[in-house]
PDB file with one MODEL, atoms N, CA, C and O in Angstrom:
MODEL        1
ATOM      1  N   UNK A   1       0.848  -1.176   0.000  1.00  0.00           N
ATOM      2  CA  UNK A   1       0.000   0.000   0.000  1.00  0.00           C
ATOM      3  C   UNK A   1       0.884   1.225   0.000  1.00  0.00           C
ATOM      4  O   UNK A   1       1.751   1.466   0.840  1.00  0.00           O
ATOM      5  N   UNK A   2       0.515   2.080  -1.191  1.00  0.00           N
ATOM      6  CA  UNK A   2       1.325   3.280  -0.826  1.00  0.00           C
ATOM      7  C   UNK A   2       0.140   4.525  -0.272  1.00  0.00           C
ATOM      8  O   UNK A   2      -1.068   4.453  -0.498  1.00  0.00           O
ATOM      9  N   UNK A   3       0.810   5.621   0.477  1.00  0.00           N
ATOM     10  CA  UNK A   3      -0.124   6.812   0.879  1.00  0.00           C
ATOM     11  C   UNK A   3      -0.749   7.395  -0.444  1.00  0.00           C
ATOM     12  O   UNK A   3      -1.914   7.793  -0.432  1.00  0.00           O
ATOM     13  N   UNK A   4       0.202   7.460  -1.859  1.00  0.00           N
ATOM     14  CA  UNK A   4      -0.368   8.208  -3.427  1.00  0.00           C
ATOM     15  C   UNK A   4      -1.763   7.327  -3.811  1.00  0.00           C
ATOM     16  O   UNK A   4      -2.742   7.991  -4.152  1.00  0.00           O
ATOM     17  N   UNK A   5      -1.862   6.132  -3.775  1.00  0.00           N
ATOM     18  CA  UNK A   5      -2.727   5.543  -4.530  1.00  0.00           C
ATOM     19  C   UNK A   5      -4.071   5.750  -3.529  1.00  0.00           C
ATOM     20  O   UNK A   5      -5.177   5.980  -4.018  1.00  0.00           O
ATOM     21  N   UNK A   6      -3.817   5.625  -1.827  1.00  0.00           N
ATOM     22  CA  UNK A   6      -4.785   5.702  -1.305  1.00  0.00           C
ATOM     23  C   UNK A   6      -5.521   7.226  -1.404  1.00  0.00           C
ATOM     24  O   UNK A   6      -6.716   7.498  -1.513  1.00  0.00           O
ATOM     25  N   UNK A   7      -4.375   8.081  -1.326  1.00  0.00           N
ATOM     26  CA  UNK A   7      -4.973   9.763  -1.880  1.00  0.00           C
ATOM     27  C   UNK A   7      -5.520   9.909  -3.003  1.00  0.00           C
ATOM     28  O   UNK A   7      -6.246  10.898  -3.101  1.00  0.00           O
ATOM     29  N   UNK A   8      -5.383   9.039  -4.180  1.00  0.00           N
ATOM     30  CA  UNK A   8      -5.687   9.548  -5.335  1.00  0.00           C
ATOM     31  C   UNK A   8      -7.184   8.125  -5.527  1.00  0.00           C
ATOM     32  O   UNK A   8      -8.000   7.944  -6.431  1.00  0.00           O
ATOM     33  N   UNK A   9      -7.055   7.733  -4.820  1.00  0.00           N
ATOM     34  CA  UNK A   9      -8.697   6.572  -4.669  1.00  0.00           C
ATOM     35  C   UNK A   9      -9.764   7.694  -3.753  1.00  0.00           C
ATOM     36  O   UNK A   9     -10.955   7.618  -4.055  1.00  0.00           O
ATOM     37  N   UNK A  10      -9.504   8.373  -3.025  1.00  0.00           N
ATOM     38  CA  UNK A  10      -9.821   9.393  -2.568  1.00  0.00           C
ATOM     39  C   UNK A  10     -10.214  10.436  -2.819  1.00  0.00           C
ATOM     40  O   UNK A  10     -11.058  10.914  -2.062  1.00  0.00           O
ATOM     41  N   UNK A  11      -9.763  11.199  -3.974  1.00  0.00           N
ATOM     42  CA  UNK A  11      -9.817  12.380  -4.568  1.00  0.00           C
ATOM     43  C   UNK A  11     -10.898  12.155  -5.445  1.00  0.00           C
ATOM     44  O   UNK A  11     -11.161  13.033  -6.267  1.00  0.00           O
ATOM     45  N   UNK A  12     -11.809  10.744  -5.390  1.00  0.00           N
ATOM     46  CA  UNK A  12     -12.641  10.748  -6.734  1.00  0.00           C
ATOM     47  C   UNK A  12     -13.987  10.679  -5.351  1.00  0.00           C
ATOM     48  O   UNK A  12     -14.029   9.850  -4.442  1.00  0.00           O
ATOM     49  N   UNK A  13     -14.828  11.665  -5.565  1.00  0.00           N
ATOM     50  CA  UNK A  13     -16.343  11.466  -4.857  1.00  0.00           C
ATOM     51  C   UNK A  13     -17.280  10.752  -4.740  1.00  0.00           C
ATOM     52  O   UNK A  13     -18.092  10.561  -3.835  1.00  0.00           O
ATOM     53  N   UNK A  14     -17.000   9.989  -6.605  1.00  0.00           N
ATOM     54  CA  UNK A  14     -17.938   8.700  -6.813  1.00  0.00           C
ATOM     55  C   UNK A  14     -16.958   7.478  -5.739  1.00  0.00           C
ATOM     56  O   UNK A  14     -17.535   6.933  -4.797  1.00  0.00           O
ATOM     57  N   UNK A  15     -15.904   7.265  -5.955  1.00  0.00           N
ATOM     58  CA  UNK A  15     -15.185   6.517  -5.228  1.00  0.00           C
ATOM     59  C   UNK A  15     -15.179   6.860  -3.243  1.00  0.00           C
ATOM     60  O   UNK A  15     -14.702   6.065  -2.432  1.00  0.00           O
ATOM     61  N   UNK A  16     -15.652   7.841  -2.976  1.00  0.00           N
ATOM     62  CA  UNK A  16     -15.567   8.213  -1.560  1.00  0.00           C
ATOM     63  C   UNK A  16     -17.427   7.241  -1.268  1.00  0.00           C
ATOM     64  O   UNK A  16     -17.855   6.380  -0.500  1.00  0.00           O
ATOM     65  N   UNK A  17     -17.833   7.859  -2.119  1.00  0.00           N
ATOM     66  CA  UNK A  17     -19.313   7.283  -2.098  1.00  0.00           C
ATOM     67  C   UNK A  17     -19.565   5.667  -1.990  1.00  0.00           C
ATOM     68  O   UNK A  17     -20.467   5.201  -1.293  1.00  0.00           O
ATOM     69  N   UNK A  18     -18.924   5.101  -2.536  1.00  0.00           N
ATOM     70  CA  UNK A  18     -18.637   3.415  -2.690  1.00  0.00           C
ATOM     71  C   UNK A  18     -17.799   3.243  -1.289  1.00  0.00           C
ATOM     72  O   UNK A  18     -17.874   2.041  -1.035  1.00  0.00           O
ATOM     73  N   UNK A  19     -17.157   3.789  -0.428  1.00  0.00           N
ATOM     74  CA  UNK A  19     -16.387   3.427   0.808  1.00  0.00           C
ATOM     75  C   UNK A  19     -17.753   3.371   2.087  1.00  0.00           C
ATOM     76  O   UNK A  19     -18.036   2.615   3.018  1.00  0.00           O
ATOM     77  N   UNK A  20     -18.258   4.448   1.576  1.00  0.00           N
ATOM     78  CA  UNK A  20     -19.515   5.399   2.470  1.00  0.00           C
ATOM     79  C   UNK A  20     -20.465   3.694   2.478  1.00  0.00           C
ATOM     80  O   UNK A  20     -20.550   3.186   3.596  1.00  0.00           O
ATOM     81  N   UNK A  21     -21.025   3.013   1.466  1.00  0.00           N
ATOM     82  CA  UNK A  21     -21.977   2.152   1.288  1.00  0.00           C
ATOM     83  C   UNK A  21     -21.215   0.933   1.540  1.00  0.00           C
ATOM     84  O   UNK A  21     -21.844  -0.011   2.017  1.00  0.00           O
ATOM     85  N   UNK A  22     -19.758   0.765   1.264  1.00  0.00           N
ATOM     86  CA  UNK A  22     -19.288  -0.608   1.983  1.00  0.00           C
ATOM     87  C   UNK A  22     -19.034  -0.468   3.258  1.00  0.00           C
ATOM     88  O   UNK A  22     -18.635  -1.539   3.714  1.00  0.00           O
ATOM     89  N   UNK A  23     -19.096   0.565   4.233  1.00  0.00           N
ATOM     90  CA  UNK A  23     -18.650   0.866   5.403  1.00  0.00           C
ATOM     91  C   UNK A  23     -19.969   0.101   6.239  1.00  0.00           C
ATOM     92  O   UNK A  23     -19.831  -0.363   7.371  1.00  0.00           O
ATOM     93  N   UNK A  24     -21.360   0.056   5.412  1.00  0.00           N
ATOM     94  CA  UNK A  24     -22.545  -0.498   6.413  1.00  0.00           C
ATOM     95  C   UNK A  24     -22.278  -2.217   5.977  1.00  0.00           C
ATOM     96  O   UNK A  24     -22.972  -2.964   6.667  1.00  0.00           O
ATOM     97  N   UNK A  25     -21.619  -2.749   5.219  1.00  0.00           N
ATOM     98  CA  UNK A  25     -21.266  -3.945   4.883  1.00  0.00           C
ATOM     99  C   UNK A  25     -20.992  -4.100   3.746  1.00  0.00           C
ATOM    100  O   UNK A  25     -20.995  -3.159   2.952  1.00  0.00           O
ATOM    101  N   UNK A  26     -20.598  -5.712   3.311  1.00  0.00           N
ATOM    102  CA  UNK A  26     -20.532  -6.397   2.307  1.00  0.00           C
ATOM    103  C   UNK A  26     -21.282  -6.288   1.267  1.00  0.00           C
ATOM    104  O   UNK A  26     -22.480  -6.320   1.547  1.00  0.00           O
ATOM    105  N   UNK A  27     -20.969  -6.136  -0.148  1.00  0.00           N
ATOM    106  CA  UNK A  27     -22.165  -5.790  -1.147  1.00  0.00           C
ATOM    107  C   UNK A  27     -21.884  -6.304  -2.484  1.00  0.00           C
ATOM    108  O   UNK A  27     -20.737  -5.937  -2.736  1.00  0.00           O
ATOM    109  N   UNK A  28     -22.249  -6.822  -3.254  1.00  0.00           N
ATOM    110  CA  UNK A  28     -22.076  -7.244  -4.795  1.00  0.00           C
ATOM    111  C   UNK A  28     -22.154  -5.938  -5.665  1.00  0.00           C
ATOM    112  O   UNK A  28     -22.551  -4.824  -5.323  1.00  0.00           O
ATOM    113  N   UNK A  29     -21.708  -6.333  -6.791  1.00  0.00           N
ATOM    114  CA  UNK A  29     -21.449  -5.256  -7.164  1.00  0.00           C
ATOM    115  C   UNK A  29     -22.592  -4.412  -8.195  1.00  0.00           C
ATOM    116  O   UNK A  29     -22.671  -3.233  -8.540  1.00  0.00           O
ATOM    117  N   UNK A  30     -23.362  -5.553  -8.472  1.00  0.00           N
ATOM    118  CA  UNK A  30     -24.334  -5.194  -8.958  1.00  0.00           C
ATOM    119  C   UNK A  30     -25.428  -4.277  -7.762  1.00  0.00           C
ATOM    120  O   UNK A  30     -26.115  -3.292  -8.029  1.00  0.00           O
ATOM    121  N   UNK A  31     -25.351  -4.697  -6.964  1.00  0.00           N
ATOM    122  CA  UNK A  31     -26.184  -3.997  -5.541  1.00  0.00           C
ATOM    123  C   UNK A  31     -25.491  -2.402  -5.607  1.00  0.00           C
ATOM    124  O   UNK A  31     -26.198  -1.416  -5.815  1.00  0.00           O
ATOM    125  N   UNK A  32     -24.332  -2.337  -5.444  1.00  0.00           N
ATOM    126  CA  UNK A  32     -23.224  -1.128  -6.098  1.00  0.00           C
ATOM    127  C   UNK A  32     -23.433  -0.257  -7.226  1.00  0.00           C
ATOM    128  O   UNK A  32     -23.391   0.957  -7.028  1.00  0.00           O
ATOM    129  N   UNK A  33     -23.598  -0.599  -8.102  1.00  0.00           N
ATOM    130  CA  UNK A  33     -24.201  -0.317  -9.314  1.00  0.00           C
ATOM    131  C   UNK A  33     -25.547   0.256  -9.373  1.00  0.00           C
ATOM    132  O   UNK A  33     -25.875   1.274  -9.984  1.00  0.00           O
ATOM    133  N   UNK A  34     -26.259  -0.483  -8.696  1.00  0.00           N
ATOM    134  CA  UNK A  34     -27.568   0.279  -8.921  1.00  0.00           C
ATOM    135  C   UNK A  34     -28.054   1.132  -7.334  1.00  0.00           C
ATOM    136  O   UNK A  34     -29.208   1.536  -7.195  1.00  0.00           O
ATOM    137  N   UNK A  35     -27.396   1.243  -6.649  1.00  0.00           N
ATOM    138  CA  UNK A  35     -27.457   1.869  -5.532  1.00  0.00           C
ATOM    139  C   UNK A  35     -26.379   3.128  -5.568  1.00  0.00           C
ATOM    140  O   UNK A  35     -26.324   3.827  -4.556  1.00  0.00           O
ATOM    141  N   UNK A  36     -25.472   3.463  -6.757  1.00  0.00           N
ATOM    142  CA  UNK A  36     -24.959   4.883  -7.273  1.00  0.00           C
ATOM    143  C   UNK A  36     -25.487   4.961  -8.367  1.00  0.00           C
ATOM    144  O   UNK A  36     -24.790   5.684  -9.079  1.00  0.00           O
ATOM    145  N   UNK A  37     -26.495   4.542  -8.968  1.00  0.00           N
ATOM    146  CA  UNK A  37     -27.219   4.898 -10.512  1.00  0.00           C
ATOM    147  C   UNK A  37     -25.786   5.067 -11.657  1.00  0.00           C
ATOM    148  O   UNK A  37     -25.592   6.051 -12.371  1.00  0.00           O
ATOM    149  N   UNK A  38     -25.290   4.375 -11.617  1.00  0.00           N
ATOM    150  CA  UNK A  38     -23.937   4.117 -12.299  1.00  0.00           C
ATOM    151  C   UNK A  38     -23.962   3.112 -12.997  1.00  0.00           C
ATOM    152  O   UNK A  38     -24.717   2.252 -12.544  1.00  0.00           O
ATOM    153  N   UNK A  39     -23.279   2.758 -14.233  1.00  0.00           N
ATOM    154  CA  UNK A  39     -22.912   1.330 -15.429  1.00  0.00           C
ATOM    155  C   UNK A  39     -22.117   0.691 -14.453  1.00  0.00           C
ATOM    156  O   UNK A  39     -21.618   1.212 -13.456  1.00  0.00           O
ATOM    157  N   UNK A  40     -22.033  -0.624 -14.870  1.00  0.00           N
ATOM    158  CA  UNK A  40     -21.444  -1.612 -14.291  1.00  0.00           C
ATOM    159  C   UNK A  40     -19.875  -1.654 -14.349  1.00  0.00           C
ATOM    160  O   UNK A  40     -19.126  -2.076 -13.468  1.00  0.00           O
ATOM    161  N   UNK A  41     -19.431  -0.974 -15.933  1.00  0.00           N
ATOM    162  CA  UNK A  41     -17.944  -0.453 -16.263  1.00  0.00           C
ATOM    163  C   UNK A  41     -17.458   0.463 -15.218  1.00  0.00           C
ATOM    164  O   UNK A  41     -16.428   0.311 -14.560  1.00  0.00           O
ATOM    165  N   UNK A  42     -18.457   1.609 -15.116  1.00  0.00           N
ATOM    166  CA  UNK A  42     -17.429   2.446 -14.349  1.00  0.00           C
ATOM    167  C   UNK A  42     -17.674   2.570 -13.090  1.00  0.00           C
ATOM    168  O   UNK A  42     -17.585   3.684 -12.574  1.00  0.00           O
ATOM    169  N   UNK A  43     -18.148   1.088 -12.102  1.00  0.00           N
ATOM    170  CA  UNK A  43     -18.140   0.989 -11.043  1.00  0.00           C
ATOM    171  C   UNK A  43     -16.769   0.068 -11.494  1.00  0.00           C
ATOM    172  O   UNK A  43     -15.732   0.729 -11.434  1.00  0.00           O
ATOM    173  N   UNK A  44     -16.642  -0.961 -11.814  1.00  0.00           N
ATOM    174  CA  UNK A  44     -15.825  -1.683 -12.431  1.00  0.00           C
ATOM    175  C   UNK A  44     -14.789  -0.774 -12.159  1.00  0.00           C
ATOM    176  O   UNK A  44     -14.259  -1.015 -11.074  1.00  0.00           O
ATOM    177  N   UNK A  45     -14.299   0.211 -12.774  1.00  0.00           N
ATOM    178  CA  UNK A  45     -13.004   1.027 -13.202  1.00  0.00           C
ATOM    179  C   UNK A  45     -12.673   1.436 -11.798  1.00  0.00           C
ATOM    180  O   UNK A  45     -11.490   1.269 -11.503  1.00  0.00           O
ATOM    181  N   UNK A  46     -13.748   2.127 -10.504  1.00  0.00           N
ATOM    182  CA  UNK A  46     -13.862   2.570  -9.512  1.00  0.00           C
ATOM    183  C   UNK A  46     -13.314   1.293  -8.503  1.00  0.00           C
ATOM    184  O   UNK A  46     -12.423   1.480  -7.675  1.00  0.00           O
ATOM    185  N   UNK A  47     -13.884   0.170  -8.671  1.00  0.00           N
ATOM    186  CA  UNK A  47     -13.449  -0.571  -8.010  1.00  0.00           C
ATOM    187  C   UNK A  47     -12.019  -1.394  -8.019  1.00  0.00           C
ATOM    188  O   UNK A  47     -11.514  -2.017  -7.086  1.00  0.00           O
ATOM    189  N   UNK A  48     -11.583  -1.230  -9.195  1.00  0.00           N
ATOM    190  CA  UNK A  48      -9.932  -1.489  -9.374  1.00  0.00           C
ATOM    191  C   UNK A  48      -9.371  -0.692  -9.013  1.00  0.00           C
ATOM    192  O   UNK A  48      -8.313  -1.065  -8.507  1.00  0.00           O
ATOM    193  N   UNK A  49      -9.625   0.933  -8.991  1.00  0.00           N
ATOM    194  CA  UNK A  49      -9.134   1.664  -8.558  1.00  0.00           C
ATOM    195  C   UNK A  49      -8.978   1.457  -6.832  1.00  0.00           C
ATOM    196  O   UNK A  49      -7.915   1.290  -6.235  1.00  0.00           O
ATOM    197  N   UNK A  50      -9.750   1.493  -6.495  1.00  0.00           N
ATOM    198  CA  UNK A  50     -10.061   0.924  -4.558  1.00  0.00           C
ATOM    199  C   UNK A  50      -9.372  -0.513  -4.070  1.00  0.00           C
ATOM    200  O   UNK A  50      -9.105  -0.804  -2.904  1.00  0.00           O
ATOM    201  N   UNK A  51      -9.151  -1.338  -5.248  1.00  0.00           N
ATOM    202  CA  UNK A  51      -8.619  -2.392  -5.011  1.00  0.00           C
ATOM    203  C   UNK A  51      -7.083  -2.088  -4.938  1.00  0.00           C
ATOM    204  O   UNK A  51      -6.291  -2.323  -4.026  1.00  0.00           O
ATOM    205  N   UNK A  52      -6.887  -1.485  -6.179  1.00  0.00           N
ATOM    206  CA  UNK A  52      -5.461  -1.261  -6.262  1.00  0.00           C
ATOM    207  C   UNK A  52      -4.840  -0.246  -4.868  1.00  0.00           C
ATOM    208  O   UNK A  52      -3.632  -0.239  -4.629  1.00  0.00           O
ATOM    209  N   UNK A  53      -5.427   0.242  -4.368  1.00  0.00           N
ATOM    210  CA  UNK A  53      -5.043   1.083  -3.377  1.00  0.00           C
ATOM    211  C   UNK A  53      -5.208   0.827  -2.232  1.00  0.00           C
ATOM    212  O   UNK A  53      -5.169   1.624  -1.295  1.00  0.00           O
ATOM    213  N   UNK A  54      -5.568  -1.218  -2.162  1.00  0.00           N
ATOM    214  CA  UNK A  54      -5.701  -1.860  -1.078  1.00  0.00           C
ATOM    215  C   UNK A  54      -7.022  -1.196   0.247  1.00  0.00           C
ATOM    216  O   UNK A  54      -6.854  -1.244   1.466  1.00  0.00           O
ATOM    217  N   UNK A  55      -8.531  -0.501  -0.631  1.00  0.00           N
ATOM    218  CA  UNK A  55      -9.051   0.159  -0.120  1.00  0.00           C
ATOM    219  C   UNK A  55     -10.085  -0.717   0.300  1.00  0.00           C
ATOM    220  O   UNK A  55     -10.768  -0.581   1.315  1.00  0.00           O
ATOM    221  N   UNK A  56     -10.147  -1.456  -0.388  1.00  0.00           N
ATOM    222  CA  UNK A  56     -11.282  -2.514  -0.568  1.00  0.00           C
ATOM    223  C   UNK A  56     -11.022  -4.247  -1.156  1.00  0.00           C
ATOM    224  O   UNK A  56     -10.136  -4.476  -1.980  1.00  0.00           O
ATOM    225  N   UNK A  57     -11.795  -5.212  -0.678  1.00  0.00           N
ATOM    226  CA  UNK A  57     -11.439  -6.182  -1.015  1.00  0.00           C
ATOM    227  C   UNK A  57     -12.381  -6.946  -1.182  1.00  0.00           C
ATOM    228  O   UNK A  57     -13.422  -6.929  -0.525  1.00  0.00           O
ATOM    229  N   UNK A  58     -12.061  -7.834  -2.247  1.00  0.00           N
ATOM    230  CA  UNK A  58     -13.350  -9.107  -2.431  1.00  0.00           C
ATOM    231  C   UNK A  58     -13.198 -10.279  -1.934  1.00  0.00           C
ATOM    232  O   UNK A  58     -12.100 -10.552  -1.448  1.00  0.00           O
ATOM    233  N   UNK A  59     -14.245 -11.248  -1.930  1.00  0.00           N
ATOM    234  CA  UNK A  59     -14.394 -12.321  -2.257  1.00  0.00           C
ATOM    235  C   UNK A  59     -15.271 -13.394  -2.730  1.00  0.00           C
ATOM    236  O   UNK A  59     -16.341 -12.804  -2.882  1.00  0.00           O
ATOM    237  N   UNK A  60     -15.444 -14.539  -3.032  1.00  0.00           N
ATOM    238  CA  UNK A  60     -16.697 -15.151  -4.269  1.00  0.00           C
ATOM    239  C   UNK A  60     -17.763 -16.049  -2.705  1.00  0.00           C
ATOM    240  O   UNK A  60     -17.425 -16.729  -1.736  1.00  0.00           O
ATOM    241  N   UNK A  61     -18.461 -15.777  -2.987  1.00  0.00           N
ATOM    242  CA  UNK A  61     -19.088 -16.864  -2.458  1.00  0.00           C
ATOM    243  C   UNK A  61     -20.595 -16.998  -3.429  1.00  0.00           C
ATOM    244  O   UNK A  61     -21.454 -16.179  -3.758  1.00  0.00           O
ATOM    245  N   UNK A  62     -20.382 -18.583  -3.694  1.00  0.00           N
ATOM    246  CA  UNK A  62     -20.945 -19.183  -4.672  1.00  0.00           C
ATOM    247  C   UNK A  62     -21.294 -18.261  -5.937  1.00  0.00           C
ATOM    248  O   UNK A  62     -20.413 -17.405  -5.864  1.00  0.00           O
ATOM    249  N   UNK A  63     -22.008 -17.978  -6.957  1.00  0.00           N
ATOM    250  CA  UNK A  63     -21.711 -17.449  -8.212  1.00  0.00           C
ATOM    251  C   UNK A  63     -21.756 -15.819  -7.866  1.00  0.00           C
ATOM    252  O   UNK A  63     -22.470 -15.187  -8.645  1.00  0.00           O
ATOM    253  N   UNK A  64     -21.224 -15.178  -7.009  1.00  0.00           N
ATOM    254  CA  UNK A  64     -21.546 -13.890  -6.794  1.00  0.00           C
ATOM    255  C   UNK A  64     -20.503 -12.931  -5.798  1.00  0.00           C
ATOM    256  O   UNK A  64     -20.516 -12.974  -4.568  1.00  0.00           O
ATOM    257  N   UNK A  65     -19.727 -12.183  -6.514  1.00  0.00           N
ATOM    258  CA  UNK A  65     -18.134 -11.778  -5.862  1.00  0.00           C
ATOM    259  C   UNK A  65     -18.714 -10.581  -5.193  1.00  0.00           C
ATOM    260  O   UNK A  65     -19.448  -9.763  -5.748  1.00  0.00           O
ATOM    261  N   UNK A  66     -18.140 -10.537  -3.378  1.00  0.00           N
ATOM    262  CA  UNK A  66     -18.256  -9.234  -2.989  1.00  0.00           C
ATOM    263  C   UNK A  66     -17.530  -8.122  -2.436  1.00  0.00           C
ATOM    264  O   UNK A  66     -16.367  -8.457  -2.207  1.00  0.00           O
ATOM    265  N   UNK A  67     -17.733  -7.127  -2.186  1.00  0.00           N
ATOM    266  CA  UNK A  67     -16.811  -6.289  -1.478  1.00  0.00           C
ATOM    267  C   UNK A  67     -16.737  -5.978  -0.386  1.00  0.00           C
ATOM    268  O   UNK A  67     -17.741  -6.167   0.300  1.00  0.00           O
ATOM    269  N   UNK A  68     -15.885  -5.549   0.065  1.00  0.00           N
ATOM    270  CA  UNK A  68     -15.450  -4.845   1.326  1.00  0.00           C
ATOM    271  C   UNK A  68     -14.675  -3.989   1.586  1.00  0.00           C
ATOM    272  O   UNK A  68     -13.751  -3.844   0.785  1.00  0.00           O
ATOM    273  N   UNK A  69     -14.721  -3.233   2.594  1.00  0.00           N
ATOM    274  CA  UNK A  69     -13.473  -2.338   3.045  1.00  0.00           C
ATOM    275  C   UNK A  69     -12.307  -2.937   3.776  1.00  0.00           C
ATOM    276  O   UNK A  69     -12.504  -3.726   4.699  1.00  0.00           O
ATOM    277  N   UNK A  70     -11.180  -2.614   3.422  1.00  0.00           N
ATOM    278  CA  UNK A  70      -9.993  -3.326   3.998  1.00  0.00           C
ATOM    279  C   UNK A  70     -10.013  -2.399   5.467  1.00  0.00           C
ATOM    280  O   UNK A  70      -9.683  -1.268   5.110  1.00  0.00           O
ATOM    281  N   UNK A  71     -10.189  -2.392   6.541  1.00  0.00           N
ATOM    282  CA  UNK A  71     -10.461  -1.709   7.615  1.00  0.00           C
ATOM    283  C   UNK A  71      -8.861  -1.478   8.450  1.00  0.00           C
ATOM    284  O   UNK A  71      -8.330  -0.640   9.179  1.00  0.00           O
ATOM    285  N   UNK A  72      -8.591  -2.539   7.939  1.00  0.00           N
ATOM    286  CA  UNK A  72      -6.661  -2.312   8.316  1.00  0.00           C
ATOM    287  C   UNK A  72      -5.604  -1.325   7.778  1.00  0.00           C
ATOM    288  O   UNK A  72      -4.588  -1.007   8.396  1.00  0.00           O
ATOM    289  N   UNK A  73      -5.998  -0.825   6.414  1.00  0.00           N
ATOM    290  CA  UNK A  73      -5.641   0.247   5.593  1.00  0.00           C
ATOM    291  C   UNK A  73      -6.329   1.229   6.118  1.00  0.00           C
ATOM    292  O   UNK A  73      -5.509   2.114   6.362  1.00  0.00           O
ATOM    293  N   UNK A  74      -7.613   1.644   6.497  1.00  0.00           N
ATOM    294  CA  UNK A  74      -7.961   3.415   6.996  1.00  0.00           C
ATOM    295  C   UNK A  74      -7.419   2.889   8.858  1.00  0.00           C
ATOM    296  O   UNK A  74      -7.495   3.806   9.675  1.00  0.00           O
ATOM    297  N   UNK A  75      -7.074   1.923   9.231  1.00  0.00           N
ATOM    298  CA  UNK A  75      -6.005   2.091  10.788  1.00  0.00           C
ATOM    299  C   UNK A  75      -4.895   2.840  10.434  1.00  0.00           C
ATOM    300  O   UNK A  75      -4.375   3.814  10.979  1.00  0.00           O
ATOM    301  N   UNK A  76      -4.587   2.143   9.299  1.00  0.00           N
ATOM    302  CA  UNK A  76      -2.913   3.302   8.788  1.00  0.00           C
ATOM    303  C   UNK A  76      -3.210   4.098   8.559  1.00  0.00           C
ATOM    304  O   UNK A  76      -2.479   4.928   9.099  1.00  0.00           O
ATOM    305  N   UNK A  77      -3.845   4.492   8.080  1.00  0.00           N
ATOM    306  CA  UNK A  77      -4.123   6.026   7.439  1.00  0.00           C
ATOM    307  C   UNK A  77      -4.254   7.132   8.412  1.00  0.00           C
ATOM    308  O   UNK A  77      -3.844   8.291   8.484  1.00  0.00           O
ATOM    309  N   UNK A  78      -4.881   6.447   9.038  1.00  0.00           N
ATOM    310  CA  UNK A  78      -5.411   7.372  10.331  1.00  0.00           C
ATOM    311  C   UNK A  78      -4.293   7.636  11.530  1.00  0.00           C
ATOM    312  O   UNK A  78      -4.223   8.690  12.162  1.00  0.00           O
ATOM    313  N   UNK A  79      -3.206   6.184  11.778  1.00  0.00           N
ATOM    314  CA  UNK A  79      -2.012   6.692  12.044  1.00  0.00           C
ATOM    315  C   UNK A  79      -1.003   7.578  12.106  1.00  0.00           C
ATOM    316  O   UNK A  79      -0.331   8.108  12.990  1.00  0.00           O
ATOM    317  N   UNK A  80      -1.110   7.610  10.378  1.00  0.00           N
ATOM    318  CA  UNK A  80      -0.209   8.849   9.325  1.00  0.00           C
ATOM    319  C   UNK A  80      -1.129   9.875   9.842  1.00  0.00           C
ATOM    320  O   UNK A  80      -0.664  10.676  10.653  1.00  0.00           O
ATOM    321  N   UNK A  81      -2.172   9.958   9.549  1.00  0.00           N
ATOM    322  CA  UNK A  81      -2.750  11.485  10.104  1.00  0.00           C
ATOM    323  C   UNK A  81      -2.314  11.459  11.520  1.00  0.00           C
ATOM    324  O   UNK A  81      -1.175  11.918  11.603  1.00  0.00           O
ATOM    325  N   UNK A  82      -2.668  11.189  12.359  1.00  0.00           N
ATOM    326  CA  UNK A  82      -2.377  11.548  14.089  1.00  0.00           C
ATOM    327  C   UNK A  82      -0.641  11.750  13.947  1.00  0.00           C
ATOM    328  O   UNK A  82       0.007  12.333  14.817  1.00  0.00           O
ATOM    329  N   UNK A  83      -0.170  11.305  12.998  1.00  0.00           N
ATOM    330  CA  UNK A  83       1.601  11.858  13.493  1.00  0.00           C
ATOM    331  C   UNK A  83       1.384  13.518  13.377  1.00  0.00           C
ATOM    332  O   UNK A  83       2.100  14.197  14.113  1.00  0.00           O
ATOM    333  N   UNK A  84       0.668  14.040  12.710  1.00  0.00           N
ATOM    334  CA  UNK A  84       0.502  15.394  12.884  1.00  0.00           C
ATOM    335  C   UNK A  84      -0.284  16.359  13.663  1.00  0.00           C
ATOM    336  O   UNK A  84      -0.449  17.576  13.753  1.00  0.00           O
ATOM    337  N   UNK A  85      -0.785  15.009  14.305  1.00  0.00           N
ATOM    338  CA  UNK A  85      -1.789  16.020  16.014  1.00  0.00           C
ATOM    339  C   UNK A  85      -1.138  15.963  17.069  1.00  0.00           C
ATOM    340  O   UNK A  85      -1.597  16.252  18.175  1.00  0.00           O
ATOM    341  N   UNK A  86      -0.086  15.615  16.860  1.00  0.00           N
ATOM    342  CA  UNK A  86       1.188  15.348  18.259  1.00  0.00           C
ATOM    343  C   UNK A  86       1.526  16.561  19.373  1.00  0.00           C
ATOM    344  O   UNK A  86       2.211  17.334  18.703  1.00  0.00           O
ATOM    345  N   UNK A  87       1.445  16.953  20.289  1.00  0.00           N
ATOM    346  CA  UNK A  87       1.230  17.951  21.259  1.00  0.00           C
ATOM    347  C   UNK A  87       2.874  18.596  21.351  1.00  0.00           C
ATOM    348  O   UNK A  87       3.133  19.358  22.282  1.00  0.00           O
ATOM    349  N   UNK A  88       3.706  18.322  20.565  1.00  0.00           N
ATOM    350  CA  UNK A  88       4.910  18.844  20.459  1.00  0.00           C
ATOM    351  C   UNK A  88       5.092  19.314  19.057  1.00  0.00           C
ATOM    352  O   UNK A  88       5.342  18.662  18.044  1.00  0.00           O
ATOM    353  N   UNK A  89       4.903  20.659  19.236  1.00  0.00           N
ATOM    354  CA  UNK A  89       4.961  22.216  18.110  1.00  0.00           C
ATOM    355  C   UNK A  89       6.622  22.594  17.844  1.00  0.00           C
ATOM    356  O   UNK A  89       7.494  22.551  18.711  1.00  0.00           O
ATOM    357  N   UNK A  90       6.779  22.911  16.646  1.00  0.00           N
ATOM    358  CA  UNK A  90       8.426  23.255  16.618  1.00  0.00           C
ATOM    359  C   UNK A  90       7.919  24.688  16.718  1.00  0.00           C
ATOM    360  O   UNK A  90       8.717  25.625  16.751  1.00  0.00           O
TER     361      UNK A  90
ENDMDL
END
């Protein structure tokens, strides 16, 4: 995981929106799709994007692949942010 890919999975609103709806659970992607009034491609494109940035993750159970939030990646993240709420000011 780098900090660029997770910033730049970030910087997209449709993509903040897809974190927002996997955050209440697990979801197919078709459920995804029609719950952002979006094509199936450019949830598709959104979701490689989230994958690649280790934001989100799947898996199959029986004919139907789903998602999730990797919840261990926004622990880091949120790490990296608090190094800058540190009570020692230069």
């Amino acid at each position: 995981m780098g900090l660029a890919e997770s910033f730049k999975a970030l910087a997209d609103p449709q993509r903040r929106e897809i974190l927002l709806l996997l955050r209440q659970g697990s979801c197919t992607a078709g459920k995804l799709s029609e719950r952002l009034k979006i094509s199936p491609s450019a949830l598709s494109y959104h979701l490689k994007t989230l994958k690649k940035a280790d934001m989100v993750t799947e898996y199959k159970e029986k004919n139907f692949v789903y998602y999730e939030l990797n919840t261990s990646l926004f622990d880091e993240i949120m790490l990296w942010f608090q190094a800058f709420c540190g009570e020692e000011k230069i």
